[in-house]
MARGUPA-675782 format. One line per field, with one value per residue: residue number from 1; residue in three letters; x, y, z of N, C-alpha, C, O in turn. Coordinates in pm, whole numbers, padded with zeros to 5 digits. Layout:
REM MARGUPA-675782
num: NUM/...
residuo: ALA/...
n_X: X/...
n_Y: Y/...
n_Z: Z/...
ca_X: X/...
ca_Y: Y/...
ca_Z: Z/...
c_X: X/...
c_Y: Y/...
c_Z: Z/...
o_X: X/...
o_Y: Y/...
o_Z: Z/...
END
This chain:
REM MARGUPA-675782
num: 1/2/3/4/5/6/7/8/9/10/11/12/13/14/15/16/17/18/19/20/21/22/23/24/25/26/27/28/29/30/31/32/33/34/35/36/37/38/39/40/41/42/43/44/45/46/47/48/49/50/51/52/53/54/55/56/57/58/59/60/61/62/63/64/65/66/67/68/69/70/71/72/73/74/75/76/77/78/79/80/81/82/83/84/85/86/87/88/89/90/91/92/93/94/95/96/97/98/99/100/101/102/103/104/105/106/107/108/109/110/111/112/113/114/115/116/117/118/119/120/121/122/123/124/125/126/127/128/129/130/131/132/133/134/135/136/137/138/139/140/141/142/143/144/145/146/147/148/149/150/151/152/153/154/155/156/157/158/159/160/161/162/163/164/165/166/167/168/169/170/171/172/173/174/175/176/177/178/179/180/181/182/183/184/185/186/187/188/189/190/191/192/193/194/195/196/197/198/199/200/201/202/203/204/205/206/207/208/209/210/211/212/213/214/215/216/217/218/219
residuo: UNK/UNK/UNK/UNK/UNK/UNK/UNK/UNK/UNK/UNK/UNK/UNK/UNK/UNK/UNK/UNK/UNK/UNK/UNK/UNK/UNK/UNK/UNK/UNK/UNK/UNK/UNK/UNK/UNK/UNK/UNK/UNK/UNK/UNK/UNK/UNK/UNK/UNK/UNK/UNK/UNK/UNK/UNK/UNK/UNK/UNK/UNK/UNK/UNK/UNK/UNK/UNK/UNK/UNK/UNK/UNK/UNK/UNK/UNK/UNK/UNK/UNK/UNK/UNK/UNK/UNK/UNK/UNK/UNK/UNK/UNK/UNK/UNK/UNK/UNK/UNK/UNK/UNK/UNK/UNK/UNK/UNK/UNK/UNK/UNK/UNK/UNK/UNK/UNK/UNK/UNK/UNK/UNK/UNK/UNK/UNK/UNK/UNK/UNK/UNK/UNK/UNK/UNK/UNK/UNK/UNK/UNK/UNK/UNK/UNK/UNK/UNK/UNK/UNK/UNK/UNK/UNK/UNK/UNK/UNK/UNK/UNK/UNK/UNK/UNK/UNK/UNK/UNK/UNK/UNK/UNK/UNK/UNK/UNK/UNK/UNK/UNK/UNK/UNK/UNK/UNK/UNK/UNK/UNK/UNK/UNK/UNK/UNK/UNK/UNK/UNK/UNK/UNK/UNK/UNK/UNK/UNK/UNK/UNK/UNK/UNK/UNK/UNK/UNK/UNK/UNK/UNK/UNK/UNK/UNK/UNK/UNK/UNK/UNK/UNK/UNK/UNK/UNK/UNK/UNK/UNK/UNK/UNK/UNK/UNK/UNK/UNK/UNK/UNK/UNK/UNK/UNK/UNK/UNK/UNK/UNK/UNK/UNK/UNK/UNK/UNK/UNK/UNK/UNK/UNK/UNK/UNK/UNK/UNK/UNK/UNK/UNK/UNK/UNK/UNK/UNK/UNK/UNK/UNK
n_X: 08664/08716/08472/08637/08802/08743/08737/09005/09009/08867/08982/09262/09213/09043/09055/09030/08757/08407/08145/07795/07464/07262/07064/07139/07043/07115/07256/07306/07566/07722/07944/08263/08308/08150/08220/08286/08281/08177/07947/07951/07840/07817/07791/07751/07808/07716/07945/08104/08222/08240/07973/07956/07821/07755/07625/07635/07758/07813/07979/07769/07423/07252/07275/07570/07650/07940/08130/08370/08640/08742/09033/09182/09295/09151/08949/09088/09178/08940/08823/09047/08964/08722/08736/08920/08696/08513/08629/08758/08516/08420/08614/08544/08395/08530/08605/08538/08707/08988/09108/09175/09426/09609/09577/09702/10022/09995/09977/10168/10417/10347/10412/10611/10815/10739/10774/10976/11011/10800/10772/10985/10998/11141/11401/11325/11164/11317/11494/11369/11250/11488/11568/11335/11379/11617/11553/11377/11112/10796/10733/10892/10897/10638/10542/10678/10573/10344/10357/10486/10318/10053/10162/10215/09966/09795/09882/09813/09530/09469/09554/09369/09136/08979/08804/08907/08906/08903/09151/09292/09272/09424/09656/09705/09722/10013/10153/10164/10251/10528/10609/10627/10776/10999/11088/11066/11130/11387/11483/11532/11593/11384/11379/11413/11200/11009/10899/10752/10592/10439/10328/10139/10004/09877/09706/09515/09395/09256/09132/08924/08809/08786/08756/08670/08627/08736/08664/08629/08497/08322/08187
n_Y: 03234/03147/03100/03075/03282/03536/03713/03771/03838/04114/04287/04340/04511/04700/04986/05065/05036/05003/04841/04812/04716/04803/04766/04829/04904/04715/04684/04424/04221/04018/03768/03685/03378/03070/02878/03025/03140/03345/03534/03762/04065/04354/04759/05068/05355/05721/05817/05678/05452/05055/04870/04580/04302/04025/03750/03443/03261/03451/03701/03786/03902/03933/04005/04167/04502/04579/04856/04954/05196/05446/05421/05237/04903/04695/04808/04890/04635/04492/04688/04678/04393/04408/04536/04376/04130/04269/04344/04121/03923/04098/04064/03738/03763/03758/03502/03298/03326/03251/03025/03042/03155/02992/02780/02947/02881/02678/02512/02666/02551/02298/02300/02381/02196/01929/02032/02036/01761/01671/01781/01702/01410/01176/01273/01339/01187/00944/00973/00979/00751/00563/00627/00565/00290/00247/00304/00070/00118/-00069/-00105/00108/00336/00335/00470/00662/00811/00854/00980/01277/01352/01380/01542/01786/01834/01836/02105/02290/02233/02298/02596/02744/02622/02395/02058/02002/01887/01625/01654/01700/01482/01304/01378/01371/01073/01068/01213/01030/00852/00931/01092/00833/00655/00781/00919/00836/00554/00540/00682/00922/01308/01486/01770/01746/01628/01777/01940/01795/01695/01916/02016/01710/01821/02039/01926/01754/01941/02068/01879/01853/02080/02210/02409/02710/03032/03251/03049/02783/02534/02685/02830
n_Z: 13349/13660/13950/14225/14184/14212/14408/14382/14171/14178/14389/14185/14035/14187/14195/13923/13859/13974/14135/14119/14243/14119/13792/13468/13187/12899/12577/12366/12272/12195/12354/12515/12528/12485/12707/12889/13240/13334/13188/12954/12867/12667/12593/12567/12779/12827/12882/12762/12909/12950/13025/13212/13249/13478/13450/13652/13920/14077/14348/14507/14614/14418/14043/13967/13783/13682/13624/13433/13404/13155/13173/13265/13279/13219/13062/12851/12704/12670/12458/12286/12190/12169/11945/11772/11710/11530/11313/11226/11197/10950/10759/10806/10542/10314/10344/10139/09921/10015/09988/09706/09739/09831/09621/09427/09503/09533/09289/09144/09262/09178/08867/08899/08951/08810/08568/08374/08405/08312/08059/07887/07834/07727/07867/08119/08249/08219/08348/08597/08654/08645/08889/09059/09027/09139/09397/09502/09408/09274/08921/08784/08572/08501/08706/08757/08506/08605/08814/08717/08523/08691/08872/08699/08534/08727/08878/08671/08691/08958/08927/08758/08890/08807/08803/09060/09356/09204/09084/09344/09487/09346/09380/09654/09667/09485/09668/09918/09864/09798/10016/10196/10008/09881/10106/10414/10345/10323/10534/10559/10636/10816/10754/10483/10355/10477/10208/10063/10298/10282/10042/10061/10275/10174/10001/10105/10209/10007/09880/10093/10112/09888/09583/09624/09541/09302/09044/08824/08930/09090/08926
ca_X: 08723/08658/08442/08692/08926/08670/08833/09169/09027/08814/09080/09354/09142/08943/09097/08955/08622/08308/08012/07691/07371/07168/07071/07146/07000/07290/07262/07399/07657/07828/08032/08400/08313/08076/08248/08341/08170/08103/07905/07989/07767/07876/07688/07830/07686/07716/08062/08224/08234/08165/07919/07954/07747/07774/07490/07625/07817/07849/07951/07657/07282/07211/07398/07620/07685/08084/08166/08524/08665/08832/09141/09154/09357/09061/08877/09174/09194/08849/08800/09081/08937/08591/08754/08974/08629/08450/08768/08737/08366/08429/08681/08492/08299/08646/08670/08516/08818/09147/09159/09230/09573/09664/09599/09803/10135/10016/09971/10322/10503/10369/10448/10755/10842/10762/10755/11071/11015/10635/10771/11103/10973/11271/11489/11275/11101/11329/11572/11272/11244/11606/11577/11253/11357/11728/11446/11344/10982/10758/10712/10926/10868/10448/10516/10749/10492/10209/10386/10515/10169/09964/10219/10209/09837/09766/09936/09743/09404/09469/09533/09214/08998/08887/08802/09021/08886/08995/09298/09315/09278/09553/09807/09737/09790/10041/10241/10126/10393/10664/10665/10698/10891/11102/11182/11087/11180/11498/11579/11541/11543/11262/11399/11428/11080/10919/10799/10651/10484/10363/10202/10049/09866/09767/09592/09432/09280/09178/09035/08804/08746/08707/08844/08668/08606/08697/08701/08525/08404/08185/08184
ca_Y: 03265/03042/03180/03148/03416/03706/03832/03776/03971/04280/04315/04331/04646/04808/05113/05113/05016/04983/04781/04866/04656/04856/04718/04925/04826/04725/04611/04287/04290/03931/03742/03649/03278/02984/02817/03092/03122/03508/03596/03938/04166/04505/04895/05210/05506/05866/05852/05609/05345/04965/04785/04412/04191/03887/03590/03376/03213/03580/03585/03874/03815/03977/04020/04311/04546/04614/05004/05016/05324/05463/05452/05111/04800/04651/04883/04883/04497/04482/04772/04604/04262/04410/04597/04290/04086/04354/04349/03947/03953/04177/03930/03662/03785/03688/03351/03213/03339/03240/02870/03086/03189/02826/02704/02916/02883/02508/02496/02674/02436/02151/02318/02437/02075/01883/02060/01973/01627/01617/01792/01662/01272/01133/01269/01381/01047/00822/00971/00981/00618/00529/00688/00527/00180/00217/00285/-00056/00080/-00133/-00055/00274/00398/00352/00528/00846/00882/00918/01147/01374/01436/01386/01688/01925/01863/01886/02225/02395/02208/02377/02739/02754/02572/02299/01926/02055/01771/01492/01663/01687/01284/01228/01438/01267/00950/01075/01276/00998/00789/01067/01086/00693/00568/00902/00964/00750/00469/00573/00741/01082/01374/01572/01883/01700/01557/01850/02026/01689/01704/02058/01940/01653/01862/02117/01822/01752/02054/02125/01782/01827/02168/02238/02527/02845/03139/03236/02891/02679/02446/02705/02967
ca_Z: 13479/13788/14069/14305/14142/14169/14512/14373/14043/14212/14472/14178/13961/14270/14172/13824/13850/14115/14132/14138/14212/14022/13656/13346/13083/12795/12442/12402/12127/12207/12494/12458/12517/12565/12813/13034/13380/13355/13047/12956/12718/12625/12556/12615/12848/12735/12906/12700/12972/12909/13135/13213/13348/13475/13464/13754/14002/14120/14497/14509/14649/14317/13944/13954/13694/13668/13567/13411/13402/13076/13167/13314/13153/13137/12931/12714/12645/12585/12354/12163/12140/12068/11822/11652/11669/11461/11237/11225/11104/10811/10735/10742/10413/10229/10370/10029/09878/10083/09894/09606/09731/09857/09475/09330/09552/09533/09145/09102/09298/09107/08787/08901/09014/08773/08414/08283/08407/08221/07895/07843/07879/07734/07907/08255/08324/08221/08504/08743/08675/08727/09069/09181/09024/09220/09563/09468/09378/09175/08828/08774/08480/08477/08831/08739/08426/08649/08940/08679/08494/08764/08932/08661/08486/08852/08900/08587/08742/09074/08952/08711/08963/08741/08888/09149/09421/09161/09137/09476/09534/09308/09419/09741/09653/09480/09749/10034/09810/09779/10139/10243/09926/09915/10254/10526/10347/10367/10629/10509/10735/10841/10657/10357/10349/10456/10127/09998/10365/10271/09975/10092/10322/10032/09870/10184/10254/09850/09905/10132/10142/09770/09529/09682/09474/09213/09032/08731/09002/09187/08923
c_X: 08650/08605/08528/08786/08870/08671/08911/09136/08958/08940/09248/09334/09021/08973/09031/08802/08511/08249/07909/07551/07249/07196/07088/07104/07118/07208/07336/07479/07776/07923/08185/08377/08190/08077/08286/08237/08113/08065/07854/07858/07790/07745/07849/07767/07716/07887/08206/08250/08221/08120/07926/07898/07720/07657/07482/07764/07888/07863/07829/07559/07228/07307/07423/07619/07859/08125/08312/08555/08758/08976/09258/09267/09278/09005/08988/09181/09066/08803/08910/09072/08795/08633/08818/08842/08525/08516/08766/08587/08363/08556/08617/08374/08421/08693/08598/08648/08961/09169/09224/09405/09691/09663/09661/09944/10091/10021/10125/10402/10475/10425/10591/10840/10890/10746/10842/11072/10919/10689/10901/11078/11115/11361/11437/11268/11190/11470/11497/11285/11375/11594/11512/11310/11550/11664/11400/11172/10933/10714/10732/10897/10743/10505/10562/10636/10382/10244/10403/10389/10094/10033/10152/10052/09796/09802/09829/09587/09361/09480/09428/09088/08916/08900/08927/09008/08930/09090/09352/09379/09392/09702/09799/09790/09976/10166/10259/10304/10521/10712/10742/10781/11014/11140/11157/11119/11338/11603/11580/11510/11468/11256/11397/11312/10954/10864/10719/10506/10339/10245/10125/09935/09760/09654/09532/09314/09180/09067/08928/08758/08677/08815/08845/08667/08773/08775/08614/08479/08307/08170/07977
c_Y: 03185/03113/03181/03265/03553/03795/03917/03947/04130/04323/04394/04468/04727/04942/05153/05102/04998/04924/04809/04746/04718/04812/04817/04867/04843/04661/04522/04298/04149/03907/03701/03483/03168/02923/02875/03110/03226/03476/03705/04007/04324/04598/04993/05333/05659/05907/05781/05442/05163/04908/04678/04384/04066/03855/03482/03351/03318/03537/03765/03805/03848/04041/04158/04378/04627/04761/04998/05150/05348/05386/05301/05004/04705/04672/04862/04790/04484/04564/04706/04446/04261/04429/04458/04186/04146/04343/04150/03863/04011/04050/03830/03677/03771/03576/03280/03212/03314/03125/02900/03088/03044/02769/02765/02895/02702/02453/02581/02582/02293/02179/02288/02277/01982/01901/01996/01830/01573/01655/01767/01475/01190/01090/01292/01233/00927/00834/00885/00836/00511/00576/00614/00334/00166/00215/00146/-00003/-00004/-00049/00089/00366/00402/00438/00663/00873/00978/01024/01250/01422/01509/01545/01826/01940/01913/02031/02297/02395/02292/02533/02758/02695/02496/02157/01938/01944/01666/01483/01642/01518/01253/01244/01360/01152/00970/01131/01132/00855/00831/01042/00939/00651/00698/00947/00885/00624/00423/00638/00892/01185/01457/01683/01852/01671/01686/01894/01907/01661/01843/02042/01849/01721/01979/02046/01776/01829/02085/02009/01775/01956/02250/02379/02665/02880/03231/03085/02846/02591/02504/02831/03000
c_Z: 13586/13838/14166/14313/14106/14272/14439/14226/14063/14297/14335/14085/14066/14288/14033/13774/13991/14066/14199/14140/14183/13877/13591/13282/12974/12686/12457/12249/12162/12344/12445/12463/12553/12700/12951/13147/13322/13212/13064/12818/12774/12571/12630/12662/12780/12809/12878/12769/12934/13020/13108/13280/13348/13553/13600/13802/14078/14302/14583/14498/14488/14178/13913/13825/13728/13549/13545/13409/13255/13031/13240/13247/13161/13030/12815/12643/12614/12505/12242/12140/12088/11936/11699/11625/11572/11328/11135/11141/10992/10745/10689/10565/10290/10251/10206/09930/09915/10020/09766/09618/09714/09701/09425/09348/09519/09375/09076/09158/09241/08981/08777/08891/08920/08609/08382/08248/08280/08035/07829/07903/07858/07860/08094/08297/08317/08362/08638/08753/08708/08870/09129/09141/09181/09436/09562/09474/09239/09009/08782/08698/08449/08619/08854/08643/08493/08729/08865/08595/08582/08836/08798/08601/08662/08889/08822/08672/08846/09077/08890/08801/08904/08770/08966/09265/09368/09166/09198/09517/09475/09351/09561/09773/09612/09549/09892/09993/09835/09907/10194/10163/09923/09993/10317/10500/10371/10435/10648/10682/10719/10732/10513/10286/10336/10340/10048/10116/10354/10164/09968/10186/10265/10019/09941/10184/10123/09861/09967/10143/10024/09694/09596/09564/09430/09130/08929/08803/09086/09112/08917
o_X: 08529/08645/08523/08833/08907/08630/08915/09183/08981/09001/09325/09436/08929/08927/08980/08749/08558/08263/07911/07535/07141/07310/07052/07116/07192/07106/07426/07453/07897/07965/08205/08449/08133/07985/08307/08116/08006/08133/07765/07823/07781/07639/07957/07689/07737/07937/08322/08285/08149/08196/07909/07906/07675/07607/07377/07866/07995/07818/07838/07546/07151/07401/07350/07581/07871/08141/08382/08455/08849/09016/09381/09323/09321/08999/08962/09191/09060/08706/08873/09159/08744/08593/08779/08854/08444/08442/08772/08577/08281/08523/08611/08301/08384/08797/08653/08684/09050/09287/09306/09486/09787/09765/09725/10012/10176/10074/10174/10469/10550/10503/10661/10930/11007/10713/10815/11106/10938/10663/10921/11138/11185/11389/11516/11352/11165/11518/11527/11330/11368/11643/11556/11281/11566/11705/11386/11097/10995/10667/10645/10871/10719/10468/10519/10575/10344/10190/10348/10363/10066/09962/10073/10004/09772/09707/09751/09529/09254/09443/09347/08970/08795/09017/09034/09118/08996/09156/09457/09485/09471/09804/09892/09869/10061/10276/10361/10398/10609/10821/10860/10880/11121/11233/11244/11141/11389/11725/11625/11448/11468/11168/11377/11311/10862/10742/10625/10390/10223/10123/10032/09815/09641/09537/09443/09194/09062/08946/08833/08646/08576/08918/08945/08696/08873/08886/08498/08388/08223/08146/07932
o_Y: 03168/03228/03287/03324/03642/03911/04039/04058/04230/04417/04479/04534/04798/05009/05264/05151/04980/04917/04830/04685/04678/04813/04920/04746/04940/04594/04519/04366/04170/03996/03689/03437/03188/02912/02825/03092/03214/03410/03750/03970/04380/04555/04987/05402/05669/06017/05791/05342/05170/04888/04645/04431/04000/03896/03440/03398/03298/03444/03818/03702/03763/04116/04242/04303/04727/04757/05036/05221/05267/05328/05292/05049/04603/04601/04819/04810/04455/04512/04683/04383/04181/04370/04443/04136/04064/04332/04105/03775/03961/03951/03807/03594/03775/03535/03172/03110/03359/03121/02825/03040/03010/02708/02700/02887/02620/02344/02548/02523/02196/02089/02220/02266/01944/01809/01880/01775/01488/01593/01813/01429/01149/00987/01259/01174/00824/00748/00798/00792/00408/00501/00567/00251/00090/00163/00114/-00075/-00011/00065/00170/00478/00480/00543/00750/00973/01093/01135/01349/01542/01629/01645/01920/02052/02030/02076/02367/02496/02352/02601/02806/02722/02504/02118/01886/01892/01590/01389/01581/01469/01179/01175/01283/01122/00912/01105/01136/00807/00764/00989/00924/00599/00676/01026/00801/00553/00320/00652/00958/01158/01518/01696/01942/01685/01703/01893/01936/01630/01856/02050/01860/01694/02007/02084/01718/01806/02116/02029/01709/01958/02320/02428/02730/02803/03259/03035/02877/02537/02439/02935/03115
o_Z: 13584/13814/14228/14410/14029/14267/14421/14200/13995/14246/14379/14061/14024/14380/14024/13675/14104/13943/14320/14034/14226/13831/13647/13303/12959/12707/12541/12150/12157/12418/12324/12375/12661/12781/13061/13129/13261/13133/13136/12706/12884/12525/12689/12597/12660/12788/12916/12705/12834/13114/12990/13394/13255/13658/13649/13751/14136/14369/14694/14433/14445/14202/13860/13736/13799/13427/13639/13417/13239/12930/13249/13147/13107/12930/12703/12521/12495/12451/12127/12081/12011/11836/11583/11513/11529/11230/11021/11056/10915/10679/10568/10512/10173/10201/10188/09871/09843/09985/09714/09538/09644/09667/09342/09245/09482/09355/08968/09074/09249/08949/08704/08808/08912/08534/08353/08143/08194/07932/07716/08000/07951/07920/08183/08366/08381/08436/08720/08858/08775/08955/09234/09227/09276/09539/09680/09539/09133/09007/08751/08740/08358/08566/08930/08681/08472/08729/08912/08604/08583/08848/08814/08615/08693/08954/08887/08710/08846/09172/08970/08783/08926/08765/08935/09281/09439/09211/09180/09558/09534/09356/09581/09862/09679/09502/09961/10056/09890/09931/10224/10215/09979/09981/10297/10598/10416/10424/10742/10785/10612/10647/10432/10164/10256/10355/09975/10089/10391/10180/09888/10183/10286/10024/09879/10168/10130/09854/09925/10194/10027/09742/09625/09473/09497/09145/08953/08741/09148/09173/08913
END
């Protein structure tokens, strides 16, 4: 919040709160931001209240302490943003695990994709390779072999969590193709393109961010 908007903002709640230049002493328990002017820290008195106090650019000879009142829509927005950052922290003790989910929606869609292609060679790849040689790519049939492995070994790689980063790299390469020789070379529209864009940025993120838990690469 700017200092000049601390008329505009006592003037717009001087019904729900006073200020007091007397200190309380508060527990500090976190601010909502680095960058913000005011830096806020939170406690609670025996009446429920939250005290704030702000560090600077106060237009006080000395730093107030700000009494909300209950009933306030202050108090309310910050009791529920303490509360979703409390909420947010417990959370974070399952961030090792969310890559999990992403591999396996990303390891069914390669399956899904390209099984028939990988285990019906015959008859899968030698389509695939009519298709990419009628795109005029080079060497079609070394080039459907590899997309359709590289898709589905890639798929199994990605739900077990095993050399899941190599994986990763290939499907990249592999998708970074899909996209330019399969759509923008020709025109394709956006909607069309998208789920090859979706998985290129899977194989991004697996790429650099790794399998996550639970996984044969970090068991």
């Amino acid at each position: 919040m700017l200092p000049f908007l601390f008329p505009f903002f006592t003037a717009l709640f001087e019904d729900t709160f006073q200020v007091t230049r007397k200190w309380i002493p508060v527990e500090f328990l976190g601010r909502f931001g680095q960058k913000r002017v005011f830096k806020r820290f939170f406690s609670q008195s025996d009446h429920g209240a939250f005290y704030i106090a702000t560090q600077r650019y106060c237009l006080f000879r000395t730093n107030p302490i700000i009494v909300y009142s209950k009933n306030s829509l202050l108090y309310t927005f910050i009791s529920f943003e303490f509360s979703m950052k409390s909420i947010f922290t417990t959370l974070n003790r399952f961030r090792p695990y969310a890559p999990f989910l992403l591999r396996l929606a990303f390891g069914y869609q390669l399956i899904d994709a390209a099984g028939h292609t990988a285990l019906h060679p015959t008859e899968g790849i030698t389509a695939y390779g009519n298709w990419l040689k009628d795109l005029g790519f080079p060497l079609p049939l070394v080039s459907a072999t590899f997309s359709a492995y590289a898709e589905f070994l890639g798929g199994i790689l990605m739900i077990i969590g095993l050399w899941t980063r190599w994986a990763a790299f290939f499907l990249l390469i592999n998708f970074v193709f899909a996209v330019l020789i399969g759509h923008v070379a020709i025109n394709d529209t956006y909607k069309n393109a998208l789920p090859a864009i979706n998985l290129l940025a899977m194989s991004v993120f697996l790429l650099l961010n790794g399998p996550g838990k639970p996984s044969f690469d970090e068991r």
